[in-house]
C-alpha positions as CSV (number, residue, x, y, z in Angstrom):
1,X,18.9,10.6,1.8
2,X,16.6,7.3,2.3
3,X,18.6,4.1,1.1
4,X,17.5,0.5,1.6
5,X,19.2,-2.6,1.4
6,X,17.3,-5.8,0.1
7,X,17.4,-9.1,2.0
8,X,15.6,-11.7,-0.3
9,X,15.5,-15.5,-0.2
10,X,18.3,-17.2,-2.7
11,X,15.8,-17.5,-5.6
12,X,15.7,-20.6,-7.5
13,X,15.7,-18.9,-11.1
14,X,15.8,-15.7,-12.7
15,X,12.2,-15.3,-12.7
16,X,12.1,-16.0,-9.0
17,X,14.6,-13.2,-8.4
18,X,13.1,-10.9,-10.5
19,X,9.5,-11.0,-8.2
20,X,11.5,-10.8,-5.4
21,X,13.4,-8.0,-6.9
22,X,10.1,-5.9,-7.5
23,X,8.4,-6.7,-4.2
24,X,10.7,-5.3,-2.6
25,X,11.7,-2.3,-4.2
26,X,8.2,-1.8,-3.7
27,X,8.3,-1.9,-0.3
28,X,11.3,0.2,-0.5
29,X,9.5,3.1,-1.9
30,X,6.6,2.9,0.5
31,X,9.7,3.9,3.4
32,X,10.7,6.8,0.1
33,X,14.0,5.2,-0.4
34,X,16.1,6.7,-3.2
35,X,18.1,3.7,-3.9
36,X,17.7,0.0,-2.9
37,X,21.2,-2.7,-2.9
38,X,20.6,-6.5,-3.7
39,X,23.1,-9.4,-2.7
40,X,26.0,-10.5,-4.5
41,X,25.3,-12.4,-7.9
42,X,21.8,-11.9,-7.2
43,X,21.0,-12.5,-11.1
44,X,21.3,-15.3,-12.7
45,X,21.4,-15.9,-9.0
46,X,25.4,-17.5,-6.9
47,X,26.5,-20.6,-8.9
48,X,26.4,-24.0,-7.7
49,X,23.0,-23.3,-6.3
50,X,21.9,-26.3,-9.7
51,X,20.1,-23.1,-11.4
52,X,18.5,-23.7,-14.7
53,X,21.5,-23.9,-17.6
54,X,19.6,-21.2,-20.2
55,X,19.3,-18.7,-17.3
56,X,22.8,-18.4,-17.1
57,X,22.9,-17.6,-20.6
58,X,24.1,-13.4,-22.1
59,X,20.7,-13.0,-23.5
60,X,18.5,-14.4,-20.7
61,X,20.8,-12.1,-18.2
62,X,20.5,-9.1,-20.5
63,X,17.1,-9.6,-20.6
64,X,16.6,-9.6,-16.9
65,X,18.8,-6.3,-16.8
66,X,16.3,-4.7,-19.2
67,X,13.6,-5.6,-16.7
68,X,15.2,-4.1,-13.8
69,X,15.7,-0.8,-15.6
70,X,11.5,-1.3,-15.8
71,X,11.2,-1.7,-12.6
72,X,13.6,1.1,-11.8
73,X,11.9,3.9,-14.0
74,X,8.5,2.7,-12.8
75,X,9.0,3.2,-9.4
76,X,11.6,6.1,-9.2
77,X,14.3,4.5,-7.4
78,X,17.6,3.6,-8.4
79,X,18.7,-0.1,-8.1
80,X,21.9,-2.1,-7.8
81,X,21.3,-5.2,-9.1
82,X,24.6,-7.4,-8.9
83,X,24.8,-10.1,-11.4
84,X,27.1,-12.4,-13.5
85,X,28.2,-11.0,-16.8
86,X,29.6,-12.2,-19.8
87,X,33.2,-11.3,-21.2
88,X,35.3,-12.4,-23.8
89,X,37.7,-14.0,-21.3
90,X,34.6,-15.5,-18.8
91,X,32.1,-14.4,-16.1
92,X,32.4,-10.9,-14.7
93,X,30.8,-11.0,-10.9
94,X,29.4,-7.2,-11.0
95,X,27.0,-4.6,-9.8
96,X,25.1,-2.3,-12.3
97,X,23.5,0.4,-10.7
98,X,20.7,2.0,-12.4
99,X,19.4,4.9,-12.4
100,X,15.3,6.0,-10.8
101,X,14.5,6.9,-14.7
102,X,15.8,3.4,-15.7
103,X,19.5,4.3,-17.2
104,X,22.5,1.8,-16.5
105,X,24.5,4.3,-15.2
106,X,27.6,2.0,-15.0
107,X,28.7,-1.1,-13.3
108,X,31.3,-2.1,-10.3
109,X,33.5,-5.9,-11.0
110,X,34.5,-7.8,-8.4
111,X,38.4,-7.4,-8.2
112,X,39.8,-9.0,-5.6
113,X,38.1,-13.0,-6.0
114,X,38.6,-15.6,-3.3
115,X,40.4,-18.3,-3.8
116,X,37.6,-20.7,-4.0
117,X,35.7,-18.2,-6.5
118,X,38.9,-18.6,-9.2
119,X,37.2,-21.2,-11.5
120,X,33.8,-19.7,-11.3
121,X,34.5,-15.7,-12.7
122,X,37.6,-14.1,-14.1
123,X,38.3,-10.8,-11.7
124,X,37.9,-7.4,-12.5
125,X,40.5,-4.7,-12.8
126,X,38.6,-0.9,-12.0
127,X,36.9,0.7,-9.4
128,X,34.4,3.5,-10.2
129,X,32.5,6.2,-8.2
130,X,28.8,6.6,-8.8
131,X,26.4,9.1,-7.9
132,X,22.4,9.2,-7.5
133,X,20.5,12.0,-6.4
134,X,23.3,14.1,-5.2
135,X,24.5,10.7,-3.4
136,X,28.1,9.5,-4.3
137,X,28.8,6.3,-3.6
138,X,31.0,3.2,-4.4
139,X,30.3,-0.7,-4.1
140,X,32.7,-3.5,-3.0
141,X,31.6,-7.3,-3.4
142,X,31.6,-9.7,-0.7
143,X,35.4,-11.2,-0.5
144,X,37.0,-8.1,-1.1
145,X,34.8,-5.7,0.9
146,X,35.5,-8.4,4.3
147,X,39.3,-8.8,3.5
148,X,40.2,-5.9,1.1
149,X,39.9,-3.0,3.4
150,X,41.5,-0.8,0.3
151,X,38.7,-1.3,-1.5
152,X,36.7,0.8,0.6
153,X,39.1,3.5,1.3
154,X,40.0,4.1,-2.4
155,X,36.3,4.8,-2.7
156,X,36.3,7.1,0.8
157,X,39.4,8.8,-0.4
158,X,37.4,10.1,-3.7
159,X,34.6,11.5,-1.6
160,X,31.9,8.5,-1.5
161,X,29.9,9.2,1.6
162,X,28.5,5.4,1.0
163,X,29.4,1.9,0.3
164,X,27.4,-0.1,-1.1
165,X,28.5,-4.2,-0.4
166,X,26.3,-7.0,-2.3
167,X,28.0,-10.4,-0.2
168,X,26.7,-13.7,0.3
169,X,27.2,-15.8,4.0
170,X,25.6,-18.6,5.0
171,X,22.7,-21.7,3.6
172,X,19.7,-22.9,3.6
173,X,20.8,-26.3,4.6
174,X,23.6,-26.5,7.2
175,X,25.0,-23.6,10.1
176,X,23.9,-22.4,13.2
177,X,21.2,-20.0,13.7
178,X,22.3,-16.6,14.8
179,X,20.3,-14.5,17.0
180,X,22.7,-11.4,18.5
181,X,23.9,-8.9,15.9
182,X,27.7,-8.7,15.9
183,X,27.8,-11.5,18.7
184,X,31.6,-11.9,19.4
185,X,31.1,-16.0,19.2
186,X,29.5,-15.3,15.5
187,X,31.8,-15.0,12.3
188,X,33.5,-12.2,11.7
189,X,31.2,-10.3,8.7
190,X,29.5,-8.3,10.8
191,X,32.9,-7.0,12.9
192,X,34.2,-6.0,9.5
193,X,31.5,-4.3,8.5
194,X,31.7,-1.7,11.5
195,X,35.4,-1.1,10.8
196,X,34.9,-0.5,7.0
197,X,32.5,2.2,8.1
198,X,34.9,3.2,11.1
199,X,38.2,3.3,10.0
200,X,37.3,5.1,6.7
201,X,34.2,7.7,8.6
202,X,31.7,6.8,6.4
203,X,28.5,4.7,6.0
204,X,28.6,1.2,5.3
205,X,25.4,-0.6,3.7
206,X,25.6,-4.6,3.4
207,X,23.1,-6.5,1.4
208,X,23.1,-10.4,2.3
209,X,20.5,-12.7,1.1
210,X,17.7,-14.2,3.8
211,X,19.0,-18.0,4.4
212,X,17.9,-20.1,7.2
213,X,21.2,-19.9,8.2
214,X,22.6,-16.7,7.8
215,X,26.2,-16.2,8.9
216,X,25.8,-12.3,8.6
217,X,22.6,-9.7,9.0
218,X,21.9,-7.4,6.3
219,X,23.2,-4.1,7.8
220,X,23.8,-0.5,7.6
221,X,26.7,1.4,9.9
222,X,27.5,4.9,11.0
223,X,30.5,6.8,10.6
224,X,31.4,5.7,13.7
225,X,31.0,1.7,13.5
226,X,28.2,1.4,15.3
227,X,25.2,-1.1,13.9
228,X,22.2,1.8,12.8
229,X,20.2,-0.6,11.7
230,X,20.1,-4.4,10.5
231,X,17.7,-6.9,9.2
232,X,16.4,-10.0,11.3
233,X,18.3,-13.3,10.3
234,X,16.7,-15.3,7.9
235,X,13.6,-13.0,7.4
236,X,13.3,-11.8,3.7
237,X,12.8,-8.0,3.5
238,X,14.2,-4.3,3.4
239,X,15.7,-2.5,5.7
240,X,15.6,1.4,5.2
241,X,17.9,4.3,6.6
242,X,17.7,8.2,6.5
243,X,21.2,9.1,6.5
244,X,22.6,11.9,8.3
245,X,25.2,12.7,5.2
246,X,27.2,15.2,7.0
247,X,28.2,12.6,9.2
248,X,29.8,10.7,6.0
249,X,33.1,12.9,6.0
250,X,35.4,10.5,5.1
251,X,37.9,12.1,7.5
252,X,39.8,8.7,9.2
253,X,39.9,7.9,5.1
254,X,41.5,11.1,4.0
255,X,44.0,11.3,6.5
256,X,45.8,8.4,5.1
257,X,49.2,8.5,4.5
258,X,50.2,7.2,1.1
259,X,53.1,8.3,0.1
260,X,54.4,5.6,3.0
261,X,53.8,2.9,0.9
262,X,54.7,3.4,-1.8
């Protein structure tokens, strides 16, 4: 199984995303990957970045949706496109995942918000497994997949061999400008990301977007928490990985005692 994770720029509309979006599924393709991850809130695109009101809008959002299922069933792969959503209570920050023929096969929420996010969406309350192509998988969003280790496990624990994890580190205007993957004076993203994939004996696929100053590499990790592959900092692209599923056990995950605490 092929998978890519997307790196774009933070787009500056909707419309922006969505080119971004097709180049580089299309890229992904050339590389015959099944299934391509975006970063977090890709579309309308993460607040406070002064994006045009009406694009935040349900029906400008659904709309986009509806072209990403295109763009899905045109090209045979499967997408997960996080985005903000609308619900009678607020925003829902969520992943759809959609099917290579174009079906919205379901959606992951964000559950476990940061502090700082509490104003912007309300949290979600379920976690779901999803498959593609044989491929079972779940997602965790940013905050919760860095600091909510359960998150991960609940989805190793029902047989995922994959995680999926749309996040969002870094700026286009202020930071330093990292240059060594998983450098021990950089921020700790890219440490959690090995032990997610470590500790649970699975793969780990994280999809940041490509600001100037990045505080995290796109990235996908072994079973065994090491890097197996990971985008250059602040270039805008995909980075593709045949997986070695077997490897994806989820043994470490499985072996977890819960009836200890209870």
């Amino acid at each position: 199984m092929k998978i890519a994770v997307a790196s774009p720029p933070i787009p500056k509309s909707i419309a922006e995303g969505l080119f971004w979006l097709e180049k580089l599924v299309k890229d992904a393709v050339k590389e015959q990957a099944e299934i391509i991850c975006f970063p977090e809130s890709y579309l309308p695109g993460y607040p406070g970045m002064e994006y045009p009101p009406e694009d935040r809008t349900h029906e400008k959002l659904k709309l986009a949706l509806d072209r990403v299922c295109e763009i899905a069933a045109e090209h045979a792969i499967a997408i997960i496109v996080p985005m903000d959503w609308h619900h009678p209570d607020g925003i829902l920050n969520l992943a759809h995942v959609i099917s290579g023929k174009g079906e919205v096969l379901g959606f992951q929420t964000k559950n476990q918000l940061d502090p700082s996010e509490d104003h912007i969406w309300i949290p979600g309350k379920e976690r779901h497994i999803f498959e593609v192509n044989g491929l079972k998988f779940g997602i965790t969003i940013c905050h919760e997949g860095f600091r909510y280790p359960e998150s991960v496990r609940w989805a190793a624990r029902n047989d995922a061999r994959v995680v999926f994890h749309p996040h969002f580190s870094g700026s286009d205007s202020s930071g330093r400008e990292l240059t060594s993957w998983g450098d021990v004076k950089s921020p700790y993203y890219e440490k959690a990301m090995m032990m997610r994939a470590l500790e649970n004996t699975i793969y780990f696929a994280s999809s940041n977007y490509a600001s100037r100053y990045s505080e995290s590499a796109s990235s996908i990790i072994n079973p065994d928490g090491s890097c197996l592959v990971h985008e250059v900092y602040g270039r805008a692209g995909v980075i593709v990985a045949d997986l070695d599923l077997a490897l994806a056990t989820g043994f470490l995950a499985k072996r977890f005692k819960s009836d200890l605490y209870k």
